[in-house]
N, CA and C of each residue as an Amber inpcrd file, in Angstrom:
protein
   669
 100.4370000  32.4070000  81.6880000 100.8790000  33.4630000  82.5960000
 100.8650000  32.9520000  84.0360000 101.6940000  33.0630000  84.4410000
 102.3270000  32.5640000  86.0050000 101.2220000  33.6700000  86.9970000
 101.0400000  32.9500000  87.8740000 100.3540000  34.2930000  89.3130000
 101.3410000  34.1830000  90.9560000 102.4840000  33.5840000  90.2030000
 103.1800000  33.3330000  91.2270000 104.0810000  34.9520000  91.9530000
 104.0800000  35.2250000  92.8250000 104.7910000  36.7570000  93.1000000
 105.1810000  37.2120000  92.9090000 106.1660000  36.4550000  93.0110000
 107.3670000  37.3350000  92.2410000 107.4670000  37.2710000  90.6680000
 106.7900000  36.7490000  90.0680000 106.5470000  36.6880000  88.6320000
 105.6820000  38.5110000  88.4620000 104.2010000  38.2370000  89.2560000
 103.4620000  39.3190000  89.5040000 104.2440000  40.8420000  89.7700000
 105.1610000  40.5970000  90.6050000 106.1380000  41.6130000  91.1210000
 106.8310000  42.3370000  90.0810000 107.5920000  41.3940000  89.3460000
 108.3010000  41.6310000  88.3220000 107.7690000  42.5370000  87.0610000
 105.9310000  41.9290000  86.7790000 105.5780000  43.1340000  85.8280000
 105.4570000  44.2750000  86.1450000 104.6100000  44.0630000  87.3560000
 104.4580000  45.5550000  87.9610000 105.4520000  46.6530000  88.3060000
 106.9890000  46.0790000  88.5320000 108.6400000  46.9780000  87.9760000
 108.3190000  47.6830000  86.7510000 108.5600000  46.1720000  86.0360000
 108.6130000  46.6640000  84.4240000 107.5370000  47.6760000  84.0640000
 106.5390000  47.1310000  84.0770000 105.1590000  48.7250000  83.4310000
 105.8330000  49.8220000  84.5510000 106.5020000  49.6800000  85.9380000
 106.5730000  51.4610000  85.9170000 107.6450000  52.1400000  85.3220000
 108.6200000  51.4070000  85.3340000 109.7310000  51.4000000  84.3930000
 109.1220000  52.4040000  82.9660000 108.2690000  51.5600000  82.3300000
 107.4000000  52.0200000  81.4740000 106.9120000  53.2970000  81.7660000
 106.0980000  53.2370000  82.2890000 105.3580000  54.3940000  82.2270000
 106.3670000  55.8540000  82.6590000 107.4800000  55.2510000  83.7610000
 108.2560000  56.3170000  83.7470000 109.4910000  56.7880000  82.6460000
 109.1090000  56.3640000  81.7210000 109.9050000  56.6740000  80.8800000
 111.2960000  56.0540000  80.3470000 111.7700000  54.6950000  81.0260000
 113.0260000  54.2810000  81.2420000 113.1770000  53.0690000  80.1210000
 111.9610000  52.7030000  79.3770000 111.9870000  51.5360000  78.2450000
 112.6220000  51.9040000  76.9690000 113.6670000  51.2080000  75.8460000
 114.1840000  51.7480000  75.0660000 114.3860000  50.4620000  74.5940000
 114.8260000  49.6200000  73.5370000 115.2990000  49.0000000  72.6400000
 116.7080000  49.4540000  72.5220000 117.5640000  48.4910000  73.2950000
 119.0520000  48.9460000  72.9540000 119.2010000  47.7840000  72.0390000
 119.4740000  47.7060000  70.4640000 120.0720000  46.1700000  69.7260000
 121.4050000  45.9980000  69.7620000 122.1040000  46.5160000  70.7080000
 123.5580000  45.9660000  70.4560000 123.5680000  45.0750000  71.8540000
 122.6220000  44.9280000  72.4890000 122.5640000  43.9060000  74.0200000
 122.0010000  42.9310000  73.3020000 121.0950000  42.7110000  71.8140000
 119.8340000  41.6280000  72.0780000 120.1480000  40.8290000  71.3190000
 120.1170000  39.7280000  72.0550000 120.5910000  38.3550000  71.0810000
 119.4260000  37.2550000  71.8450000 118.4570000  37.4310000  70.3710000
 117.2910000  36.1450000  70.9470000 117.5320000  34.7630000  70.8740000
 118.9450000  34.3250000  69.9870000 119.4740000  33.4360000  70.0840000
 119.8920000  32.7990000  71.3810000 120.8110000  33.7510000  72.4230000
 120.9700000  33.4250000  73.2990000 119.9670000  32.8720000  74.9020000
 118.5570000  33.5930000  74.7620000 117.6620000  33.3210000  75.2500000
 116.8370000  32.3760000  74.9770000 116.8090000  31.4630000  73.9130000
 115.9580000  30.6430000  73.5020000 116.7620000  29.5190000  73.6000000
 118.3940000  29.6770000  73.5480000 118.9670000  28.2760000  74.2450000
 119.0090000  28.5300000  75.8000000 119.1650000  29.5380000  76.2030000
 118.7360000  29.5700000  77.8210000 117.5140000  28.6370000  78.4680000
 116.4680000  28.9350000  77.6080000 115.2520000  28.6050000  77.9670000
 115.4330000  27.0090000  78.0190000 116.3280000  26.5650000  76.4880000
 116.0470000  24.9100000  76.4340000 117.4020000  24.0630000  77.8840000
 118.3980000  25.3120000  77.9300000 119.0230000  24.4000000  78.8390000
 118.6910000  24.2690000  80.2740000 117.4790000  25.8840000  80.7180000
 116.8310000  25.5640000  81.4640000 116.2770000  24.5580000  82.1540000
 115.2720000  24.0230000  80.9010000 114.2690000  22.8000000  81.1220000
 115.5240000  21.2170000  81.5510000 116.1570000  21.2970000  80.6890000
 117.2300000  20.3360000  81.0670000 117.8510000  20.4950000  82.4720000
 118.3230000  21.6010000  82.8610000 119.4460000  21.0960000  84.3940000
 118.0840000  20.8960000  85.2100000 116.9430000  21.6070000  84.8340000
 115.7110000  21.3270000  85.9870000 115.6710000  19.7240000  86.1390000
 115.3110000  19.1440000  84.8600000 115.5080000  17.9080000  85.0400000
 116.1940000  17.2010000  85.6810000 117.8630000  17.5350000  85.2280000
 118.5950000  16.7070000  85.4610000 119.0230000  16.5060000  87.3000000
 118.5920000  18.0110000  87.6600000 119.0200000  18.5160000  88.8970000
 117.8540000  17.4770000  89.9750000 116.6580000  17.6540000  89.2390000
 115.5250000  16.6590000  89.9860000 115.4590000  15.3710000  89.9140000
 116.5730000  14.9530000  88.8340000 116.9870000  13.3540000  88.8010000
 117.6640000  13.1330000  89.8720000 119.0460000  13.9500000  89.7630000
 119.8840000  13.7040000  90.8490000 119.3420000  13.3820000  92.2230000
 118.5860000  14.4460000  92.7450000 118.2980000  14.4980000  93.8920000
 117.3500000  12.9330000  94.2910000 116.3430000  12.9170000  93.4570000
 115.8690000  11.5870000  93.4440000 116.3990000  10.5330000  93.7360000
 117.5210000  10.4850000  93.1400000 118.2130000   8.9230000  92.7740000
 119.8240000   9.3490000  94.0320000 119.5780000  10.0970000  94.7010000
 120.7400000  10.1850000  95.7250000 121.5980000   8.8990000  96.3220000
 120.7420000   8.0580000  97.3850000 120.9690000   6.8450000  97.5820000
 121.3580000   5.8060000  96.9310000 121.5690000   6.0080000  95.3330000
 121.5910000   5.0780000  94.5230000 122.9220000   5.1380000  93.8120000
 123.8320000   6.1870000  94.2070000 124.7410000   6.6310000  93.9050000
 126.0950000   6.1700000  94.2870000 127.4890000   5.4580000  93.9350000
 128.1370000   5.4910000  94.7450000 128.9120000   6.5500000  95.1360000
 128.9690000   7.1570000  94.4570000 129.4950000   8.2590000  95.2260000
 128.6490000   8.8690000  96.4470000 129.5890000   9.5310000  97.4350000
 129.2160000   9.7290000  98.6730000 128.0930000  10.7750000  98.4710000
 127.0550000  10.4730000  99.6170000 125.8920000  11.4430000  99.4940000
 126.4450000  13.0880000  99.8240000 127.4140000  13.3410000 100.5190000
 128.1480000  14.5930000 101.0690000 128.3640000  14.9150000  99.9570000
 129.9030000  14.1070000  99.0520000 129.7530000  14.6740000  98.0990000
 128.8840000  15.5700000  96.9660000 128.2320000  14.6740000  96.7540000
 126.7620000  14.7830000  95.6150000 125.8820000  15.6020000  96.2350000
 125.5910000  15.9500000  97.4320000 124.9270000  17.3260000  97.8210000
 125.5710000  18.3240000  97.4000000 127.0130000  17.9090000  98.2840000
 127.9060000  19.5710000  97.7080000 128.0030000  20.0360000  95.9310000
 128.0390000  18.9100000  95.3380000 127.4330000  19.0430000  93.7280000
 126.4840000  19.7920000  93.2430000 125.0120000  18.9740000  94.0950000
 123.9180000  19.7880000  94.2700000 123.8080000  21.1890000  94.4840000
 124.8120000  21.6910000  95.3510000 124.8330000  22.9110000  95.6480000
 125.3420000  23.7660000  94.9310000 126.2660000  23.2990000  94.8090000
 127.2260000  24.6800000  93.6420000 126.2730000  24.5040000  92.4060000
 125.3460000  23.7170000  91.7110000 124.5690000  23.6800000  90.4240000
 124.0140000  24.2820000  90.6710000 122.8070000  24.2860000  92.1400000
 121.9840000  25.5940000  91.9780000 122.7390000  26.8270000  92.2840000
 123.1560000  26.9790000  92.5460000 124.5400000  28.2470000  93.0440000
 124.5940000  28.7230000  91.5920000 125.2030000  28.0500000  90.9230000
 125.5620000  28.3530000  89.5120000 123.9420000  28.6190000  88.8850000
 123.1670000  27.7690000  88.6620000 122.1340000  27.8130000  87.9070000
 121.6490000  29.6590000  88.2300000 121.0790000  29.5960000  89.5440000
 120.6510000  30.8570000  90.2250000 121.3340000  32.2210000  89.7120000
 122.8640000  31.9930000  89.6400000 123.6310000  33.2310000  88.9730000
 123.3970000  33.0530000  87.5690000 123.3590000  32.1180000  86.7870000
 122.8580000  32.2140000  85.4880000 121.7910000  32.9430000  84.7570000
 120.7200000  33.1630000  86.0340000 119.0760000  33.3110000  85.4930000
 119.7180000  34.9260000  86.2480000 120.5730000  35.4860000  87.2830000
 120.7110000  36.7400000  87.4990000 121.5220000  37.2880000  86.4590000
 122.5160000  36.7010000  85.8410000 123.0850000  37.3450000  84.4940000
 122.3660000  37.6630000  83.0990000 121.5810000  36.3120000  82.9560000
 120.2780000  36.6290000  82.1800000 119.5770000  37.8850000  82.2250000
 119.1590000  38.2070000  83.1650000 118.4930000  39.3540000  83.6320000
 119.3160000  40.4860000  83.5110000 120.4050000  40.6400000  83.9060000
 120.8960000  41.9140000  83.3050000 121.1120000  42.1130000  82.4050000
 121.1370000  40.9320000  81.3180000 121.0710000  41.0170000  79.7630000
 119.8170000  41.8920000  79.7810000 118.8490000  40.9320000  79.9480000
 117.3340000  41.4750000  79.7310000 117.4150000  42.9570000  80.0200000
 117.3020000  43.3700000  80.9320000 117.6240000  44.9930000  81.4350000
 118.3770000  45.9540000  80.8910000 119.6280000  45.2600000  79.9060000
 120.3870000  46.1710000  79.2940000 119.5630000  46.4630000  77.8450000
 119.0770000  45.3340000  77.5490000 118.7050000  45.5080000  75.9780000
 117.6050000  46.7330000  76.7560000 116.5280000  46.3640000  77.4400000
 115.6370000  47.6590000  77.6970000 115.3840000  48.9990000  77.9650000
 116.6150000  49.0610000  78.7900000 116.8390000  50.7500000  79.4820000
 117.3070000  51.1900000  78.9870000 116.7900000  52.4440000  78.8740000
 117.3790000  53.1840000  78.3050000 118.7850000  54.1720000  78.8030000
 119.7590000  53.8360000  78.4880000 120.9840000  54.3330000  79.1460000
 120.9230000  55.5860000  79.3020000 120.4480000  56.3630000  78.8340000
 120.4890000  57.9420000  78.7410000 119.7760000  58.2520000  80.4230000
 118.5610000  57.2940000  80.4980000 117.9610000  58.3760000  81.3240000
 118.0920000  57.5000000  83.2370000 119.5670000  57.0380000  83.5780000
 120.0440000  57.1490000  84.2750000 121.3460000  57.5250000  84.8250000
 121.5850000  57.5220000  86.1470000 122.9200000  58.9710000  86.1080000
 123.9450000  57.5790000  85.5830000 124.8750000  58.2110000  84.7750000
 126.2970000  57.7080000  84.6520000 125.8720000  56.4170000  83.7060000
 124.6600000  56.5610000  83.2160000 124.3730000  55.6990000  82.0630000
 124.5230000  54.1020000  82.7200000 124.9170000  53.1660000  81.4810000
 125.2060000  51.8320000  81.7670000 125.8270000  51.3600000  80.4470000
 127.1580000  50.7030000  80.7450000 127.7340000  50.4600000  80.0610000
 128.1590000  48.4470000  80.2970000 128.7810000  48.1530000  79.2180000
 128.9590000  46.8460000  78.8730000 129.1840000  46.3540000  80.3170000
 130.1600000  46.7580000  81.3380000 130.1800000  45.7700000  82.6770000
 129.5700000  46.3860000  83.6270000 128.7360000  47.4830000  83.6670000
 127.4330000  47.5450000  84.5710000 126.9700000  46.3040000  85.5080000
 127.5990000  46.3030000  86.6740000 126.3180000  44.9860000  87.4930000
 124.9490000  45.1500000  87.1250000 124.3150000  44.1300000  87.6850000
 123.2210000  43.8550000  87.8310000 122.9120000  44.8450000  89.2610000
 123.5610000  44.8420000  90.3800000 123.6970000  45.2960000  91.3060000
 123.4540000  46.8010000  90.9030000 124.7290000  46.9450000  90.3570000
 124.4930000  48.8740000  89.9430000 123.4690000  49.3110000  88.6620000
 122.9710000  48.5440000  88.6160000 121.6350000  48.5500000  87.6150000
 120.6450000  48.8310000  88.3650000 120.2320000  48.3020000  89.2530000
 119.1780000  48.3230000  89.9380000 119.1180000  49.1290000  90.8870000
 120.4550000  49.9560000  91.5840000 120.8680000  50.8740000  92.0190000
 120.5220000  52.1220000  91.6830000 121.3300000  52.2850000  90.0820000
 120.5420000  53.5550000  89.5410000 119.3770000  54.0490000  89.0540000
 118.4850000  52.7890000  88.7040000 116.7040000  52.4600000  88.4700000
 116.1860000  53.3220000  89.2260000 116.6570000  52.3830000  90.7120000
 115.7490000  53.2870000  92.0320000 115.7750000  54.3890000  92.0590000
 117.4470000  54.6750000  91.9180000 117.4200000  56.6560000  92.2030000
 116.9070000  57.2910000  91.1880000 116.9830000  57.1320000  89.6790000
 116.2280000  58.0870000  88.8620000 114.8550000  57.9940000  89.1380000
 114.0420000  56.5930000  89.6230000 112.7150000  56.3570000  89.9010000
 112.2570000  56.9920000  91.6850000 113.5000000  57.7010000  92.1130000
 113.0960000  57.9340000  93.2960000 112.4830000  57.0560000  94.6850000
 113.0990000  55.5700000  94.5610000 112.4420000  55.2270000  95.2460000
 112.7760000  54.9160000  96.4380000 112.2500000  54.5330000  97.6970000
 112.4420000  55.4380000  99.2850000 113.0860000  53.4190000  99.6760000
 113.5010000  53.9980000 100.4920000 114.9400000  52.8930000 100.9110000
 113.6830000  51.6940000 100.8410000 113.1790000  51.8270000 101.6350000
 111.8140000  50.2700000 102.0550000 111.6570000  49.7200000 100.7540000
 111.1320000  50.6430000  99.5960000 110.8410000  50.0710000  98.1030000
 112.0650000  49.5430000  97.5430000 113.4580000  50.6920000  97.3740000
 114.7210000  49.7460000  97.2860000 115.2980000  48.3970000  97.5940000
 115.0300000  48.2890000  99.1770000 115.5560000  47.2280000  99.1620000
 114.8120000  46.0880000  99.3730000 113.1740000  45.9850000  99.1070000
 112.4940000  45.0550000  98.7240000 112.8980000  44.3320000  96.9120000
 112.9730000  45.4700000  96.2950000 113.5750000  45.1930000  95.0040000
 114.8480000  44.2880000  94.6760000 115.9820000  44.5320000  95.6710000
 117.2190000  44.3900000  96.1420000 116.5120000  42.7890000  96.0780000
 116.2350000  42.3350000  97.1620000 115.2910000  41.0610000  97.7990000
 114.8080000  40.4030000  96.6340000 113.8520000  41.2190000  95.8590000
 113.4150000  40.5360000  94.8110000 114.4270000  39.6940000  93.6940000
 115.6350000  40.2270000  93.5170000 116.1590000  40.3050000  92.7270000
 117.9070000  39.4390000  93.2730000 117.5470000  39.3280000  94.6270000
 118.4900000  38.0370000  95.2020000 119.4620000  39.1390000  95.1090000
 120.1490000  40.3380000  95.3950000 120.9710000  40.9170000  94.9760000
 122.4610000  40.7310000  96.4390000 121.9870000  40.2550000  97.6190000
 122.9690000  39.6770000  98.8130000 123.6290000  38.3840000  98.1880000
 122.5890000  37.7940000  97.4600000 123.0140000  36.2200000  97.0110000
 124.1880000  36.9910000  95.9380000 123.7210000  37.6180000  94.6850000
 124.1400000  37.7650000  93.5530000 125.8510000  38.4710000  94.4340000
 125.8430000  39.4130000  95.1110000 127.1500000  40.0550000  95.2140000
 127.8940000  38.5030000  95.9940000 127.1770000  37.6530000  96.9340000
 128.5270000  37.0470000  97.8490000 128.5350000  35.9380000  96.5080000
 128.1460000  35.6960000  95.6150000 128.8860000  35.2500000  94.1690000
 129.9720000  35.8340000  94.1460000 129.8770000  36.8590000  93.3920000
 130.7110000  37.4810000  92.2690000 131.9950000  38.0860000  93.3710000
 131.7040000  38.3370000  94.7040000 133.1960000  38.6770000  95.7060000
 133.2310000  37.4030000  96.0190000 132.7920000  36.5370000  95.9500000
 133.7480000  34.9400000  96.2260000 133.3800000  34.9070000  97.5380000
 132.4350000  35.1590000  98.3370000 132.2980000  35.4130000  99.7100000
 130.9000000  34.2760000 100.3670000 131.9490000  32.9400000 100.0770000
 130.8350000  31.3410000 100.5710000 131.5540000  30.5560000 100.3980000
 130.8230000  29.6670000 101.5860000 131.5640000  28.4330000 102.0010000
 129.9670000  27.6980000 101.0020000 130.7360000  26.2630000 100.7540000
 129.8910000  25.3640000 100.1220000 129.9230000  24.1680000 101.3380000
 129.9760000  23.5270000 102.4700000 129.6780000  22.3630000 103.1350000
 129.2060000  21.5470000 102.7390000 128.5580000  20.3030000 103.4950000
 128.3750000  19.1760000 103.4740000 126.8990000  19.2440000 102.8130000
 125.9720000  19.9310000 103.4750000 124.6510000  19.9730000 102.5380000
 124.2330000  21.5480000 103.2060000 124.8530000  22.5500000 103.0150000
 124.5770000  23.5630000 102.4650000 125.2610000  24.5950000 102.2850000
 124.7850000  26.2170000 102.1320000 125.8070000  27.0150000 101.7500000
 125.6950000  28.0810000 102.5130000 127.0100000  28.4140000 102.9860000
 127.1960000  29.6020000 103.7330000 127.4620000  31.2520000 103.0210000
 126.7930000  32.0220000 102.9670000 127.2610000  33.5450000 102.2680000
 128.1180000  34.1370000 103.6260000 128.9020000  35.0390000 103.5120000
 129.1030000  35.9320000 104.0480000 129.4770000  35.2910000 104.9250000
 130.3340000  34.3690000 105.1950000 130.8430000  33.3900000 106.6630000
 131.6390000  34.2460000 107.4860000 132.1910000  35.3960000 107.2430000
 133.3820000  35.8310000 108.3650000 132.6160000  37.0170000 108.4850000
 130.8310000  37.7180000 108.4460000 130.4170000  39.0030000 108.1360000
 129.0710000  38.3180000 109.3650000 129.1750000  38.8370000 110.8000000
 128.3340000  38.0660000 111.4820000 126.9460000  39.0880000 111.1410000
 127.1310000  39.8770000 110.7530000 125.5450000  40.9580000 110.2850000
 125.1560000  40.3440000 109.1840000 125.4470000  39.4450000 108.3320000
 125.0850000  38.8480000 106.7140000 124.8990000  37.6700000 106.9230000
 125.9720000  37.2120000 107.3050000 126.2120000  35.7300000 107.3820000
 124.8020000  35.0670000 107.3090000 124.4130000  34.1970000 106.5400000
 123.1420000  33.3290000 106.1080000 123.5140000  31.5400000 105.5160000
 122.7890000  31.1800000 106.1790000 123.0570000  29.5800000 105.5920000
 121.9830000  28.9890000 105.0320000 122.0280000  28.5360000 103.8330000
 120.8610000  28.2780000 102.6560000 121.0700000  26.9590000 102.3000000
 120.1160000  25.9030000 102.3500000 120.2750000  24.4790000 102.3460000
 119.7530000  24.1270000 100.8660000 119.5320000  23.0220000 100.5030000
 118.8790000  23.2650000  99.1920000 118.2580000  22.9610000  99.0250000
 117.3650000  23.5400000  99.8890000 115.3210000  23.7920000 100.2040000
 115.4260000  25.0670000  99.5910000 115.8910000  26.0290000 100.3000000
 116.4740000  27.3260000 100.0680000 117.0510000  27.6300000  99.1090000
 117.6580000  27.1520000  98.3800000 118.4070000  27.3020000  97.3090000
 117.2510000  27.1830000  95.5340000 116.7430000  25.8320000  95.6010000
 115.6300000  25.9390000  95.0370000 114.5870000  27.1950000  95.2920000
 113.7170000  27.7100000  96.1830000 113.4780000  28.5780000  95.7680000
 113.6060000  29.7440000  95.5430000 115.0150000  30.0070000  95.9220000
 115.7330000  30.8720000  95.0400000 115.7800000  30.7080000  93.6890000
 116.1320000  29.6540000  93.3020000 116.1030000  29.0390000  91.7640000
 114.6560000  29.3440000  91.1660000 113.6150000  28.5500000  91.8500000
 111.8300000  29.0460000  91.1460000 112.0470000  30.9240000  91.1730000
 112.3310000  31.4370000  92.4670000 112.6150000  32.8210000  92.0280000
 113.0580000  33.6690000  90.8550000 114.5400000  33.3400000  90.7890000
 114.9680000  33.7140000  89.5460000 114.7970000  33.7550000  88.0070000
 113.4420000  32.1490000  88.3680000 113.1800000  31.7150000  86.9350000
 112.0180000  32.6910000  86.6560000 111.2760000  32.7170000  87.6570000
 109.6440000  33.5320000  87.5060000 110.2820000  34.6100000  86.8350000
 110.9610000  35.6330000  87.6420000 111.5210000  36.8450000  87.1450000
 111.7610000  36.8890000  85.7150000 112.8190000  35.9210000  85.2250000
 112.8320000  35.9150000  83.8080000 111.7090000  35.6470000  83.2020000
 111.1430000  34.4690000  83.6290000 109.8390000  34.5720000  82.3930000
 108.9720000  35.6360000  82.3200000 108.3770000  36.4530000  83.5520000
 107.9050000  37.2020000  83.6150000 108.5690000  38.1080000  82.6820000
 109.7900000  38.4540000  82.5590000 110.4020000  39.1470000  81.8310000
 110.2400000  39.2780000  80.2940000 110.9120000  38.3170000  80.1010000
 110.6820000  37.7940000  78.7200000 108.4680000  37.6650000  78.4210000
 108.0810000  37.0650000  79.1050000 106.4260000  36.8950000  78.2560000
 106.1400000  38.9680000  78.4050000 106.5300000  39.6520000  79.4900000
 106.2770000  40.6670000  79.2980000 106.7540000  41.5120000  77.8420000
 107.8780000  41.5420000  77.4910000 109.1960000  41.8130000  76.2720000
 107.8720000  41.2160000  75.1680000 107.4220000  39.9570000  75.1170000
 106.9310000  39.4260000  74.1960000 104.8830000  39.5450000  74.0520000
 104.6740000  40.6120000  75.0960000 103.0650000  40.8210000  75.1450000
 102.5800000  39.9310000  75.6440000 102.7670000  38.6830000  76.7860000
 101.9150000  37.6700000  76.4900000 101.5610000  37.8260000  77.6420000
 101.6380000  38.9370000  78.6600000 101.0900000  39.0750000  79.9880000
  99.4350000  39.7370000  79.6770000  98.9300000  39.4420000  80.5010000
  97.3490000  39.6740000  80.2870000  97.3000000  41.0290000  81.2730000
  96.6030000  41.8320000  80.5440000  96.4200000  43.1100000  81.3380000
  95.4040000  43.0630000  82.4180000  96.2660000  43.7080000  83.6970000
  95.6670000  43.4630000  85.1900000  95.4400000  44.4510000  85.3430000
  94.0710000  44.5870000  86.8100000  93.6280000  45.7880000  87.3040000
  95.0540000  46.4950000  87.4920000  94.7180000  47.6600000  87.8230000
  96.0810000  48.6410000  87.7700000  97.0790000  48.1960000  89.7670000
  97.7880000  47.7730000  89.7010000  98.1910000  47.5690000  91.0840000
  99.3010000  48.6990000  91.8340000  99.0920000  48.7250000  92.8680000
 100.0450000  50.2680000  93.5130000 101.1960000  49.1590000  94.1580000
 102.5180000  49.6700000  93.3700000 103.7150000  49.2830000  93.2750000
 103.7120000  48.9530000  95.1380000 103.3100000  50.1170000  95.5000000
 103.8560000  49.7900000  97.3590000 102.9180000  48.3670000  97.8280000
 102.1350000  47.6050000  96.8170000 100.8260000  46.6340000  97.3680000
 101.7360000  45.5210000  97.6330000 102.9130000  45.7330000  96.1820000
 103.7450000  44.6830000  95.4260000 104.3880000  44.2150000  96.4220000
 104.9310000  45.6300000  97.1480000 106.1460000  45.2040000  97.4780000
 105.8390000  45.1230000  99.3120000 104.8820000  45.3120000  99.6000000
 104.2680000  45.1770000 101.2390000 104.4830000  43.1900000 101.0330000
 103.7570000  42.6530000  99.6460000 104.1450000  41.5710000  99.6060000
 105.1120000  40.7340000  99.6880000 106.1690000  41.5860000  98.8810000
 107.7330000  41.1600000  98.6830000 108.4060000  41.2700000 100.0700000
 107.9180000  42.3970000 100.7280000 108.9090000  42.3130000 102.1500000
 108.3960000  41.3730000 103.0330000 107.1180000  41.3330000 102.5780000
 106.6500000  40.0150000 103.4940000 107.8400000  38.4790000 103.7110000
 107.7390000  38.1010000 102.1230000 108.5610000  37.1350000 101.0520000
 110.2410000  37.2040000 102.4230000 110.8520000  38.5210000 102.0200000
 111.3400000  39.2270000 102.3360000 112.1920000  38.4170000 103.7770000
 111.0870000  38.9910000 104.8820000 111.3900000  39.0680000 106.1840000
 110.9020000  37.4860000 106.6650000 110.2530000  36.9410000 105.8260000
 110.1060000  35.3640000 106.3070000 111.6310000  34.7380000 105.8760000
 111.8250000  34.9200000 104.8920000 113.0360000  34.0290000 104.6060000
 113.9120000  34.4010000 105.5020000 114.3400000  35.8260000 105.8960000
 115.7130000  35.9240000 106.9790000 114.9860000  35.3300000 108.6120000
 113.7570000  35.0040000 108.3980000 113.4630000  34.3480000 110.2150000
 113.6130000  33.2130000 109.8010000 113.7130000  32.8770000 108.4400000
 113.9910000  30.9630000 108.3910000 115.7630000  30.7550000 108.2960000
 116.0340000  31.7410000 107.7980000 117.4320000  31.6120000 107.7000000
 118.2010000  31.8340000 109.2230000 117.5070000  32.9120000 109.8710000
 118.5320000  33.1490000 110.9760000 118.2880000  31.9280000 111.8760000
 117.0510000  31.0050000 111.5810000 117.2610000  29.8590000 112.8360000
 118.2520000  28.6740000 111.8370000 118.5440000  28.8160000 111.0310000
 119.2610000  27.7730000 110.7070000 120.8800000  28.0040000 110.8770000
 120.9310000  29.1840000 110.8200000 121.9670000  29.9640000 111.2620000
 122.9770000  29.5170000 112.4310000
């Protein structure tokens, strides 16, 4: 069991999730097949991604190039472990007991959207969750809204209120992010989390905005 934060973060969602009533076994989302080759191709691009970087200089191809490589893999990897997750989330929730349900192309985005509002929760808790869950990263994906450069990546380049530039310092732990979340996910799904003193969701997330508001003061000076 991980004690890393956002791993920590992640159960403490899930049990209120739980306790509020929102856990269900949907089997037409669950394919453990698909998660258990997740897991093994995981361990592989980690590798392969930490070879690369290693052996940079050794490359003929241009180092510009092979960063910008670097980048779009974790780019890609990062949206992988957020699609994952809305797998995970669909098999669990129970569709009934949010508004307008959730159906086969449900975001991840509007998943976590309607969580909050049936769970009532007050903008600060929202959009720490939002944060948790990379959900600025996940949308300037899926609207096509980034530049990839020389060694790093721009979201939101023509949006001067968004606009963020993520190198791949940044990008990695986004990547450890996304992964905690899932495992946390999955060892939770599978019992293997060890039962903790009881923690108050707002403790979680005083933490998470912490997480939060450091990364946009590291981002806006790189900016």
């Amino acid at each position: 069991m991980s004690f890393e934060p956002n791993y920590r973060a992640t159960l403490v969602i899930l049990d209120d999730f739980e306790v509020n009533g929102l856990i269900q076994f949907n089997k037409e989302y669950a394919d453990e097949g698909f998660f258990n080759n997740f897991i093994k191709f995981r361990r592989s691009f980690s590798h392969s991604i930490n070879e690369l970087i290693s052996k940079l200089d050794t490359f003929e191809t241009k180092n510009s190039e092979m960063m910008s490589f670097i980048i779009y893999s974790e780019l890609s990897f990062i949206n992988s472990h957020l699609e994952a997750i809305k797998k995970f989330l669909k098999i669990i929730i129970n569709p009934t007991k949010v508004d307008e349900g959730l159906e086969k192309d449900t975001t991840l985005q509007q998943m976590i959207q309607k969580i909050c509002k049936k769970l009532n929760y007050n903008q600060k808790l929202e959009n720490s969750i939002k944060g948790l869950f990379l959900l600025d990263l996940k949308d300037a994906i899926m609207l096509e809204m980034f530049l990839i450069e020389t060694d790093h990546l721009i979201i939101y380049p023509n949006n001067l209120k968004m606009k963020k530039q993520l190198d791949i310092k940044d990008l990695a732990t986004h990547v450890s992010q996304a992964t905690e979340i899932l495992s946390a996910m999955l060892d939770w799904s599978n019992g293997k989390t060890k039962k903790q003193k009881p923690d108050e969701l707002d403790g979680i997330v005083r933490d998470l905005s912490k997480q939060v508001e450091e990364l946009d003061k590291k981002l806006e000076k790189l900016s």
